[in-house]
C-alpha positions in Angstrom: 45.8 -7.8 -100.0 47.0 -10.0 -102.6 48.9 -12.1 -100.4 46.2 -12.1 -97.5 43.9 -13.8 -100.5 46.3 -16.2 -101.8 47.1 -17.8 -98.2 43.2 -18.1 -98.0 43.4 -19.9 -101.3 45.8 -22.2 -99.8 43.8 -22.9 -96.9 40.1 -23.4 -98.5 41.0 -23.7 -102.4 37.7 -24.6 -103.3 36.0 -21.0 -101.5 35.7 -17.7 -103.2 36.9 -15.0 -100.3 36.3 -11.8 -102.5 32.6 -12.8 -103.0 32.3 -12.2 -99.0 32.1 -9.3 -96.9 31.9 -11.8 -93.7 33.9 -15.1 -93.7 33.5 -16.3 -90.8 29.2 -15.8 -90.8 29.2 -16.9 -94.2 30.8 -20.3 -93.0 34.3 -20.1 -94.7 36.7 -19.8 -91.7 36.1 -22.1 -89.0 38.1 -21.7 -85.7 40.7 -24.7 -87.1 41.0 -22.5 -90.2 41.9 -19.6 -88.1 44.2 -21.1 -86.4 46.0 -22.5 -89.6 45.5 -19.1 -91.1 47.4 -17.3 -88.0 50.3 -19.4 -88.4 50.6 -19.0 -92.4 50.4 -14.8 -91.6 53.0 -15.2 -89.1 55.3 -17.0 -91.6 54.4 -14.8 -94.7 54.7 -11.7 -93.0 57.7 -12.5 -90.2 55.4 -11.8 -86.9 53.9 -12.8 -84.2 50.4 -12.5 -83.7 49.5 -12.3 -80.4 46.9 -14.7 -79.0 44.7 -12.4 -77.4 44.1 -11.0 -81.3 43.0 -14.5 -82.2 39.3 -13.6 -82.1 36.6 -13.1 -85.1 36.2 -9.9 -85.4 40.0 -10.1 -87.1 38.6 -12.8 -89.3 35.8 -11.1 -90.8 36.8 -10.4 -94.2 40.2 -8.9 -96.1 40.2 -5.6 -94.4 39.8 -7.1 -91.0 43.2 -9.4 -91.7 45.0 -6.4 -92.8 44.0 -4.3 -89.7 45.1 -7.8 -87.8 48.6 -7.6 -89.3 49.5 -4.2 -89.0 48.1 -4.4 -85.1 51.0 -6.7 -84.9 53.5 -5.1 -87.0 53.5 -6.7 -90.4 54.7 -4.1 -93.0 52.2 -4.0 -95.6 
């Protein structure tokens, strides 16, 4: 989890992710920020996430990213 919040950081430094259960209603992911974030996972965690998976529902909060990861076979 650590990790999933520190490449956040890197992408929007200036947001808070663990105040929010919902980051993309709460407007801190928009779809350019998903796409930078899927390409920072795939790095940090040596995978490929499939592009079907790049939807919102996996960009929802912490525990969404995590289920996103594993789906695509990052060891956590």
């Amino acid at each position: 989890m650590d990790k999933i919040l520190e490449i956040l950081k890197n992408i929007r430094p200036e947001v808070d992710f663990s105040a929010s259960s919902d980051f993309i209603a709460d407007g801190l992911l928009d779809s350019f920020d998903m796409v930078t974030l899927v390409s920072d996972l795939d790095a940090a965690f040596n995978i490929s996430i499939d592009g079907m998976d790049i939807i919102p529902k996996y960009f929802t909060n912490i525990g969404s990213i995590r289920q996103l990861l594993v789906k695509n076979g990052a060891i956590l």
